[in-house]
Backbone as a ProteinNet text record, in pm:
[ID]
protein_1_A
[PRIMARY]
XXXXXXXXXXXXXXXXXXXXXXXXXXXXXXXXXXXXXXXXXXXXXXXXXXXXXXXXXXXXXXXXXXXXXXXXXXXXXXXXXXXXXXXXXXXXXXXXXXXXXXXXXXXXXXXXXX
[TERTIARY]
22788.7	22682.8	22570.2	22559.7	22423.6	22330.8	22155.4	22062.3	22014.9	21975.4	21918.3	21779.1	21687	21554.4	21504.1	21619.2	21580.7	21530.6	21442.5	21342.7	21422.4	21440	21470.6	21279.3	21194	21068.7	21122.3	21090.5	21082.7	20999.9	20985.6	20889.1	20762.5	20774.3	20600	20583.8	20668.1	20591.1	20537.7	20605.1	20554.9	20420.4	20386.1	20305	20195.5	20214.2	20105	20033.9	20132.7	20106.7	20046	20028.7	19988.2	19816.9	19822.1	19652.4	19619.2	19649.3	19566.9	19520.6	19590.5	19520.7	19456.7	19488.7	19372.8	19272.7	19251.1	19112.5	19038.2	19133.9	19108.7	19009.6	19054.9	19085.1	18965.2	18845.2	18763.7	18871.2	18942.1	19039.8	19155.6	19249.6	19417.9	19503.4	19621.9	19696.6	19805	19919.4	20021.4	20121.5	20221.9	20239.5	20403	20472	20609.2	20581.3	20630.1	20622.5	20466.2	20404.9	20301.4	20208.7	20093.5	20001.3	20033.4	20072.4	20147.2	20275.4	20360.6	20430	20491.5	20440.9	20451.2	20622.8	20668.4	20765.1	20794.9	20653.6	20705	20567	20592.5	20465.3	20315.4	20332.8	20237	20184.4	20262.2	20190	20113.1	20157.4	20136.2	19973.9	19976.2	19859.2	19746.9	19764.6	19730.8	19609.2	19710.1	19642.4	19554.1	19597.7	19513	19394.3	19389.6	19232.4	19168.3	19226	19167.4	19086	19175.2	19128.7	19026.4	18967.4	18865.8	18723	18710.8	18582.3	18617.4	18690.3	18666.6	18770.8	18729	18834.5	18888.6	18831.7	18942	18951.7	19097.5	19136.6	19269	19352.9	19486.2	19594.8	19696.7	19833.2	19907.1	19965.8	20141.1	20260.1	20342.7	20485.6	20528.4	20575.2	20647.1	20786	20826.8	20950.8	21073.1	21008.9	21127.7	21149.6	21035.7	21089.8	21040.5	21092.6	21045.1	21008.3	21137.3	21110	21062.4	21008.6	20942	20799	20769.1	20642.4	20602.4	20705.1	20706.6	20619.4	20687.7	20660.4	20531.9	20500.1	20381.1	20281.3	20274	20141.8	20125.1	20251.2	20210.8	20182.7	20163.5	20076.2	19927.9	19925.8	19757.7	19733.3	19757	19737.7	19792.5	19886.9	19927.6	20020.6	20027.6	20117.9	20279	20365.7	20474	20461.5	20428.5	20425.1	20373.9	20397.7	20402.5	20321.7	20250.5	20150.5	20091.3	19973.8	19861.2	19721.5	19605.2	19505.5	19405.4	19345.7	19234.6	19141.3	19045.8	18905	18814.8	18794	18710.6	18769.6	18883.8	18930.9	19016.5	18966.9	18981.1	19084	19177.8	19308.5	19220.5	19208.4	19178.7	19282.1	19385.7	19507.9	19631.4	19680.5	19795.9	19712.7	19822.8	19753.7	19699.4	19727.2	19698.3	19591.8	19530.1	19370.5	19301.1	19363.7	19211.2	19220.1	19340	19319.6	19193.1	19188.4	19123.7	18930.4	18960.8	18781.8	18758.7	18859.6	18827.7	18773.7	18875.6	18806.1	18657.2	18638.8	18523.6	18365.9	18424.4	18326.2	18288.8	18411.5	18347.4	18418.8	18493.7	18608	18531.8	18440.1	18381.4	18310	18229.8	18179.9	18286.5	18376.8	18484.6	18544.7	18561.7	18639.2	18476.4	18363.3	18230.1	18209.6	18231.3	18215	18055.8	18015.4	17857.9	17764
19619.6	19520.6	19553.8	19438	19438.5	19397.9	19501.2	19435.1	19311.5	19241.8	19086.9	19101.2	19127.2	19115.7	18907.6	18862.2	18717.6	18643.1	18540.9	18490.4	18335.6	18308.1	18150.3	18069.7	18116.5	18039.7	17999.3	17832.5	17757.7	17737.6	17662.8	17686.7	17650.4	17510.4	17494.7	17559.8	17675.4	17706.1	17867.1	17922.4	18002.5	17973.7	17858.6	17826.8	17793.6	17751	17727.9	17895	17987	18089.8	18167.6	18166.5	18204.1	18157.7	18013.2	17943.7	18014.3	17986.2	18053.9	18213.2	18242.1	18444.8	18423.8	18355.5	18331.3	18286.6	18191.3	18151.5	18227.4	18325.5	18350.5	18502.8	18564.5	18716.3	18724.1	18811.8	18793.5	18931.1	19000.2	19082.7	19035.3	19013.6	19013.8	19014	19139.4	19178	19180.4	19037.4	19051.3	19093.8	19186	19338.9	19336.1	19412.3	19454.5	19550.9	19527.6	19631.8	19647.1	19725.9	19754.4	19872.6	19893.1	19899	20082.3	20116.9	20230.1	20297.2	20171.5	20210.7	20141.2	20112	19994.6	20024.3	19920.4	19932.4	19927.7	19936.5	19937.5	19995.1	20071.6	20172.5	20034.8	19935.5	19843.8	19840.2	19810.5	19752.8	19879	20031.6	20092.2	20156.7	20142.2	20149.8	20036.6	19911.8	19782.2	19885.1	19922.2	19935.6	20048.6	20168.1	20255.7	20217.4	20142.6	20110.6	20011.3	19918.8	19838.3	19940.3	20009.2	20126.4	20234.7	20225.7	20332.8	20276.2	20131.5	20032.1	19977.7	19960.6	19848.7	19932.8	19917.7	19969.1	19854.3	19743.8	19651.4	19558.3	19530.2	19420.1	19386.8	19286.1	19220.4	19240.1	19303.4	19319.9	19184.5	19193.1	19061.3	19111.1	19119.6	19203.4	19054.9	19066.6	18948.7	18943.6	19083.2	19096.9	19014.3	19013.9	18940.6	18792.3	18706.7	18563	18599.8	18677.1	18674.6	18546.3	18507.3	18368.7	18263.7	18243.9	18164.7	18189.9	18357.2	18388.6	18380.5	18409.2	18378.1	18260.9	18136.9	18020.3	17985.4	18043.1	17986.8	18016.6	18177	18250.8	18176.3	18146.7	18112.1	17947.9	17895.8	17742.3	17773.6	17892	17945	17993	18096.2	18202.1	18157.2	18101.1	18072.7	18188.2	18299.5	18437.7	18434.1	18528.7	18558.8	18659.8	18737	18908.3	18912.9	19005.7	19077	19246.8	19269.5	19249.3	19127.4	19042.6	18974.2	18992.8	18977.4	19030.1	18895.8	18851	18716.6	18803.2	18768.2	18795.7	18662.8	18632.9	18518.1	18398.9	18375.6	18272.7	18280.8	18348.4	18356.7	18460.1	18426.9	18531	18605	18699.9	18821.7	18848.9	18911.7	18976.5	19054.3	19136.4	19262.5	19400.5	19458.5	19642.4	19608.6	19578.2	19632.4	19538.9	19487.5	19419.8	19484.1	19536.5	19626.5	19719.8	19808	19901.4	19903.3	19770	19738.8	19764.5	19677.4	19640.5	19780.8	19873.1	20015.3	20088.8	20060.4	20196.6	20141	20017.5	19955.4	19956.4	20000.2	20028.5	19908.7	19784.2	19656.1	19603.7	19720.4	19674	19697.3	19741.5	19788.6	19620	19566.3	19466.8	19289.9	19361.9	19237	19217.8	19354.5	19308.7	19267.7	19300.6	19300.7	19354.2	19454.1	19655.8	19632.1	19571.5	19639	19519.1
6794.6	6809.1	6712	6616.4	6497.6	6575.7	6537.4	6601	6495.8	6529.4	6450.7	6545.1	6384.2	6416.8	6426.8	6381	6386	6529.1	6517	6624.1	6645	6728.5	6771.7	6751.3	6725.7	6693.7	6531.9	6538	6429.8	6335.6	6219.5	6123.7	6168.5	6238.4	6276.5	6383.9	6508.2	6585.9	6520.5	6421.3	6305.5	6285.3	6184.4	6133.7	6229.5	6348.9	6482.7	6462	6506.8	6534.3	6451.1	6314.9	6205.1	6201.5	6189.3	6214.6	6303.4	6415.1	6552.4	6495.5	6475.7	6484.8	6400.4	6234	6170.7	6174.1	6257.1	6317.3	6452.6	6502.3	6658.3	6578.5	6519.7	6445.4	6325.1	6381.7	6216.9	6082.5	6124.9	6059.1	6117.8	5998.7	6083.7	5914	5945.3	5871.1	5878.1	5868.6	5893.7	5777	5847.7	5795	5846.4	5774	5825.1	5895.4	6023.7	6155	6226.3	6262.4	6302.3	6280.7	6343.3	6329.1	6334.2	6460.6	6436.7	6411.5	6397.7	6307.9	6178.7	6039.2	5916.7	5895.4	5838.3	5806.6	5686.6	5594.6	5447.5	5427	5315.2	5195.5	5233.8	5127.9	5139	5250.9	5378	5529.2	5523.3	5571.1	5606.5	5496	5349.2	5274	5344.8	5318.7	5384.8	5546	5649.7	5757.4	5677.6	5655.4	5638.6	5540.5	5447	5394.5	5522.5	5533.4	5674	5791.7	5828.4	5928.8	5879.3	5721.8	5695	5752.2	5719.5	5758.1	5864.8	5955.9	6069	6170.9	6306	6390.4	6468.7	6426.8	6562.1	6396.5	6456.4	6356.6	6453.6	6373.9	6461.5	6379.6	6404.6	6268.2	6358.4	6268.5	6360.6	6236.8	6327.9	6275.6	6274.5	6123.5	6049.2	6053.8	6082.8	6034.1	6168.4	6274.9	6359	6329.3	6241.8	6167.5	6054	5961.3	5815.4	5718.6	5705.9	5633.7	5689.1	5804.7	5821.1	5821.4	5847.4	5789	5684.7	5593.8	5455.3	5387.5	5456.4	5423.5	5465.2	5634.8	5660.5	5605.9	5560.7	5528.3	5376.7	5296.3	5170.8	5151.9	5263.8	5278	5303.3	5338.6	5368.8	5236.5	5176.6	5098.2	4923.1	4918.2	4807.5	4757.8	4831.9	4805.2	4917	4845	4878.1	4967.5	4893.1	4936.6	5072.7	5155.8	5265.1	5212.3	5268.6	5354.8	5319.2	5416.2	5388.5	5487.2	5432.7	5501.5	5445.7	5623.5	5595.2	5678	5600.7	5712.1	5731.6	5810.1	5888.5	5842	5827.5	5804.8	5651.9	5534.4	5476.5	5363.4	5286.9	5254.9	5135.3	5191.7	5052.8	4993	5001.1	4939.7	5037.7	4916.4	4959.5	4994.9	4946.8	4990.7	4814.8	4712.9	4574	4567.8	4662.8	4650.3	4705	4824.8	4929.8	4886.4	4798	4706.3	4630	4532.9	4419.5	4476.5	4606.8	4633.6	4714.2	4704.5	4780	4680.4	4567.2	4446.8	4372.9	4371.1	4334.2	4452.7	4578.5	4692.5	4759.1	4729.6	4785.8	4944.5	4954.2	5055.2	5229.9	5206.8	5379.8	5375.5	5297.1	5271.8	5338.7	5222.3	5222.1	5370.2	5445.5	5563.1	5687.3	5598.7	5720.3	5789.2	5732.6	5811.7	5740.7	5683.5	5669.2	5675.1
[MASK]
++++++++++++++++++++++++++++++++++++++++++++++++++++++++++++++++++++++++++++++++++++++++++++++++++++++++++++++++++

């Protein structure tokens, strides 16, 4: 017996579910796997800059409907890639953005840690 991470949730109840945390969530990082445990380098970079400035934020594990996360996040975001990170509504990037506004000192700002 194969485990199948696949979800019987459909594309728009995906995409329901996607708006909502984005609007519910002033941080939310949906991520392969979770929060304690990522399932890929990126997610897991992704939480740990997130987690230097802010201690509450919202992950959502993509990976049990991938492609339909896929699709939904990139009607928001305009991106493919996995990780993704919105703050107050809004899509900042991957891990190689909160990287970017980390080494530049803008990232406590960007998520509204200050």
């Amino acid at each position: 017996m194969t485990f199948s991470p696949e979800t019987d949730a459909d594309s728009e109840e995906i995409e329901a579910r996607v708006e909502n945390t984005i609007a519910d969530n002033d941080v939310v990082l949906f991520m392969k796997g979770n929060r304690l445990m990522p399932q890929c380098g990126y997610s897991k970079r992704a939480v740990e800059l997130i987690s230097q400035h802010v201690e509450e934020f919202e992950t959502v594990d993509v990976l049990p409907a991938l492609p339909q996360y896929r699709e939904a996040l990139e009607s928001h975001s305009g991106w493919e890639t996995i990780p993704q990170t919105f703050v107050d509504g809004e899509f900042v990037g991957g891990s190689d953005v909160l990287a970017e506004l980390d080494e530049r000192g803008e990232l406590a700002a960007e998520l509204g840690a200050e």
